[in-house]
N, C-alpha and C positions, 0 to 999 in steps of 0.2 A: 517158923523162923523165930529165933529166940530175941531177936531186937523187938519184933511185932510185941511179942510176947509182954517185953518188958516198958512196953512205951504205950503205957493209954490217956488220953484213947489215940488211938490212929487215925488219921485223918488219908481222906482219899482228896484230889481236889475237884471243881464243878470244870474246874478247863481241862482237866483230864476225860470229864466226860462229852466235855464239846469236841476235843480230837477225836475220840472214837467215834464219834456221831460221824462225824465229815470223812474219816475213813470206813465207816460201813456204808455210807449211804457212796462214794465212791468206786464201793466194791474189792477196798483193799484189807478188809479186817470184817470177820465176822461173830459179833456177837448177841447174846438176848436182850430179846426187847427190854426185859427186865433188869437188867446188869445193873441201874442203879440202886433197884430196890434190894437188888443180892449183896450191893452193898452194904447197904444201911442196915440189913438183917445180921450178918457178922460181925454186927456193931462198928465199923469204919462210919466215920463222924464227917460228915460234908464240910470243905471247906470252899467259900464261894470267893470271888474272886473282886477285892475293891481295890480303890483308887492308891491305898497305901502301896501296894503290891506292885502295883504299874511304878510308882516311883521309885521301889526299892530294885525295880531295873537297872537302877541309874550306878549299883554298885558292883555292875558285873561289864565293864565294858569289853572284856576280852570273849564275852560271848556275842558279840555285835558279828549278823553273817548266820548265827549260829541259830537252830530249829526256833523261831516264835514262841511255841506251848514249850519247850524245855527252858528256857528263860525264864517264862513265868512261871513255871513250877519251882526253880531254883529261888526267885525272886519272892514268892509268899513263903518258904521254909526258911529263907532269912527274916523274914519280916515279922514271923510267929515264935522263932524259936525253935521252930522244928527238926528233927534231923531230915532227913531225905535218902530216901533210898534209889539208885538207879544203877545202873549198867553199861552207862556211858561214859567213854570211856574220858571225854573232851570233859565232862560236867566233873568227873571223878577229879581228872587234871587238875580242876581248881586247887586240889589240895587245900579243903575247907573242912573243919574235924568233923561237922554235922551233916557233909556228904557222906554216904556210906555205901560201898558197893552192893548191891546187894545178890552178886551171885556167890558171895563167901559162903 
């Protein structure tokens, strides 16, 4: 993807890997043990998850209702400057220029 491309480093987040945890261990997603390390080997850069983050919640209330882990993933890409890529279609909604679809 030519956004990846142009954006370093990339950042994956640590609460994207606590979702998938709690969806494989629920039996609804199946991934390698190792998915984080296959992260960090393609060079995607860990982003963990602080207190700023949690308060930068506070500027999305039209997602209140809406997925927990998608909030805060919206909520640390405002908060870092990030763009953000996803596919939903309620986060796109926001029409925010640093959301970006990402099945273009």
């Amino acid at each position: 993807m030519i956004l990846l491309d142009t954006h370093h480093p990339a950042h994956y987040s640590a609460v994207s890997s606590w979702e998938m945890t709690i969806k494989t261990m629920k039996g609804r997603l199946e991934i390698p043990l190792d998915a984080v390390g296959r992260f960090d080997e393609v060079g995607l850069r860990q982003l963990p998850f602080v207190a700023e983050h949690a308060d930068a919640m506070r500027a999305f209330p039209e997602l209140d209702g809406h997925d927990p882990f998608d909030r805060v993933l919206v909520a640390q890409a405002a908060a870092e400057g990030l763009v953000f890529l996803t596919a939903d279609r309620r986060l796109l909604a926001l029409d925010r220029p640093w959301i970006v679809d990402a099945t273009v």
